[in-house]
C-alpha positions as CSV (number, residue, x, y, z in Angstrom):
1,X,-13.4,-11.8,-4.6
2,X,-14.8,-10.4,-1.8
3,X,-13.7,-7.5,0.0
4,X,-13.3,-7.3,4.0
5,X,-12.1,-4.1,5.6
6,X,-11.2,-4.0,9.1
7,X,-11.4,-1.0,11.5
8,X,-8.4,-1.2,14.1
9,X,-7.9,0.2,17.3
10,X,-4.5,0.3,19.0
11,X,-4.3,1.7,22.5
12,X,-0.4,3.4,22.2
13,X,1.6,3.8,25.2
14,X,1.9,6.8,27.0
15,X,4.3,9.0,25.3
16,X,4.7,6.6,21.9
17,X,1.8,7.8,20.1
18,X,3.7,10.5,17.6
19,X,6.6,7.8,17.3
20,X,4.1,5.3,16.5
21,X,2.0,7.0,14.2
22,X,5.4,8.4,11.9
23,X,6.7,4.4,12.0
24,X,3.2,3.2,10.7
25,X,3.5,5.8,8.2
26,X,7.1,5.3,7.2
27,X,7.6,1.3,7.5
28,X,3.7,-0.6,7.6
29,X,2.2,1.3,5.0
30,X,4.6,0.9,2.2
31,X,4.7,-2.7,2.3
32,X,1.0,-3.1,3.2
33,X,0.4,-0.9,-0.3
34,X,3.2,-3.3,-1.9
35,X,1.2,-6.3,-0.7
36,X,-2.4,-5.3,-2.0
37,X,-3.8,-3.6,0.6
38,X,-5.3,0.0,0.7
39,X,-5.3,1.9,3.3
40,X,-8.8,4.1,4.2
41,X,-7.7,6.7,6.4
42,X,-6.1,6.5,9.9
43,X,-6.5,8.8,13.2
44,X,-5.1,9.6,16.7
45,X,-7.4,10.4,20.1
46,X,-4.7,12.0,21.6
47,X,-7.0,12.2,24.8
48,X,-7.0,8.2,25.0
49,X,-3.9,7.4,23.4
50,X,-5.5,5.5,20.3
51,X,-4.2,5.0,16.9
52,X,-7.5,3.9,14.7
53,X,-7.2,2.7,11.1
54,X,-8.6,1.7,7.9
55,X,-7.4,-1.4,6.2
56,X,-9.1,-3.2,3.3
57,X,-8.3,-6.0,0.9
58,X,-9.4,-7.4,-1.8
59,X,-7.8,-10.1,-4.2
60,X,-7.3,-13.7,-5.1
61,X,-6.3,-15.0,-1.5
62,X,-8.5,-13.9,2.0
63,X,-7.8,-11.1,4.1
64,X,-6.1,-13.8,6.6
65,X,-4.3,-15.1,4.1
66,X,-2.5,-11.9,2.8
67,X,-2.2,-10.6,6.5
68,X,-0.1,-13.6,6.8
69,X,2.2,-12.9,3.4
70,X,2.6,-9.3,5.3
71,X,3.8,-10.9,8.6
72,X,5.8,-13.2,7.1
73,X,7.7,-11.1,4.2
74,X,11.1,-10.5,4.9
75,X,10.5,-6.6,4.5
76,X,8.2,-6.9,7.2
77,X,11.1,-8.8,9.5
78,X,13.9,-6.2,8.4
79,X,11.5,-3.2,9.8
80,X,12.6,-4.0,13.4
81,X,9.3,-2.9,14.8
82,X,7.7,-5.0,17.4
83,X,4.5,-3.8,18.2
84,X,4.5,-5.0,21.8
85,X,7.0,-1.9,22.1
86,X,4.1,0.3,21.4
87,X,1.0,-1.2,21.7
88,X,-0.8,-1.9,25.0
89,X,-4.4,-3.4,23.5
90,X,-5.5,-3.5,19.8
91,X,-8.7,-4.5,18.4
92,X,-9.7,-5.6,15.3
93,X,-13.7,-5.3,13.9
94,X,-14.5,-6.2,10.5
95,X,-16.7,-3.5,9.2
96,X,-18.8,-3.2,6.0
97,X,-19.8,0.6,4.0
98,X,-23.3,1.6,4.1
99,X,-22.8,4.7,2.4
């Protein structure tokens, strides 16, 4: 079972990024602990309005694969949380540890 970890980026809009940040930590991350993943740390650049993060997995099914369970679970739905209300641009790298 391999592991992939992924470093996002979200640009926030202006103004959302402390509203943001306190609904990732209150609604995403419980379910995305629930579902397997682990969560590696996560950051604001207040000065460029980014929200970067840390998520990992590492199981029976791929990283796609659970992303999709998370997406599609009805906990996910009953959040009410579109992140087109927030996010302008988000990236996603796949990154490995070196160290």
């Amino acid at each position: 079972m391999p592991r992939t970890t992924q470093l996002r980026t979200y640009t926030v809009r202006e103004g959302l990024l402390d509203e943001w940040a306190e609904r990732w930590r209150r609604q995403i991350v419980p379910l995305r602990l629930r579902l397997g993943f682990e969560i590696g740390g996560a950051w604001l650049d207040r000065e460029r309005n980014l929200f970067i993060w840390l998520i990992s997995y590492e199981g029976p099914e791929t990283f796609a694969e659970r992303n999709a369970r998370y997406w599609a679970a009805p906990e996910r739905a009953a959040m009410d949380l579109d992140p087109d209300d927030y996010l302008v641009r988000t990236e996603e790298r796949e990154v490995e540890t070196v160290l």
